[in-house]
C-alpha positions as a printed Julia matrix, in Angstrom:
69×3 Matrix{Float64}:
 63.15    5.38  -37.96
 62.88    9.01  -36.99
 59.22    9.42  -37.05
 58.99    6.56  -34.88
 59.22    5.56  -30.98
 60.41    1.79  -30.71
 57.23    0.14  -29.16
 58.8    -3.42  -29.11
 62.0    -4.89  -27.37
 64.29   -6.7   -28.78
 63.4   -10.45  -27.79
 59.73   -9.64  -29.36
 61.59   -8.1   -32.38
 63.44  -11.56  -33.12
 61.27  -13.54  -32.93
 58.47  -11.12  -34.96
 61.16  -11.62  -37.84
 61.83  -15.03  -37.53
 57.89  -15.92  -37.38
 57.4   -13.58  -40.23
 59.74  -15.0   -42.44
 59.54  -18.49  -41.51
 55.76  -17.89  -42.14
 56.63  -16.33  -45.73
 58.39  -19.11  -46.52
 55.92  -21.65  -45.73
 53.0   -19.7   -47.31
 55.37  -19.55  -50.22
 56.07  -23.31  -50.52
 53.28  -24.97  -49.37
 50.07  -22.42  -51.1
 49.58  -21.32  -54.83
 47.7   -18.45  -56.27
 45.82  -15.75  -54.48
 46.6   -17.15  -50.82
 49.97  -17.95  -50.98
 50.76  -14.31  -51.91
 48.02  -13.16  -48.82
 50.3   -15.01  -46.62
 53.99  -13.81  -48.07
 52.72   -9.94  -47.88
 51.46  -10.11  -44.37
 54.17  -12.57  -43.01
 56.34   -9.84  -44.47
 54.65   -7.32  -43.39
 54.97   -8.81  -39.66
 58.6    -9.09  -40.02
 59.32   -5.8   -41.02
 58.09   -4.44  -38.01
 60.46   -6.86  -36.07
 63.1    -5.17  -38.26
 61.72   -1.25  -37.51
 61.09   -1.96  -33.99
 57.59   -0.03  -34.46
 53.99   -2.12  -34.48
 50.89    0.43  -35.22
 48.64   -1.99  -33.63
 50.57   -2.17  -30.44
 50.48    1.83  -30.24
 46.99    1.22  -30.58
 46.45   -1.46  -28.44
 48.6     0.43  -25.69
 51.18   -2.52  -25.49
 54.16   -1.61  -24.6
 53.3     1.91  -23.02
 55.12    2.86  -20.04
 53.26    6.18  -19.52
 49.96    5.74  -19.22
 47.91    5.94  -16.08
């Protein structure tokens, strides 16, 4: 992404995806109604940043930041 520094390496990037979809899948399989879609949008939600590279709450957090004092 342009508008985005990469915050996350790639070890933490694999396995971000494969939690996240693993996690989609379960929530997917194993839950019905309301929950099981709570799970599938925020499992995918998780992997997506292990596909960007980028997590907000890291940049918040200060994970990750090489430059601060």
């Amino acid at each position: 992404m342009a508008f985005f520094r990469r915050n996350i390496g790639k070890a933490q990037q694999a396995i971000r995806l494969g939690i996240g979809v693993g996690a989609a899948l379960l929530g997917y399989s194993f839950l019905a109604g309301w929950p099981a879609w709570l799970v599938v949008v925020s499992a995918l939600s998780f992997a997506l940043s292990g596909i960007i590279g980028y997590c907000p709450v890291c940049t918040v957090a200060r994970f990750g930041d090489r430059t601060r004092s």
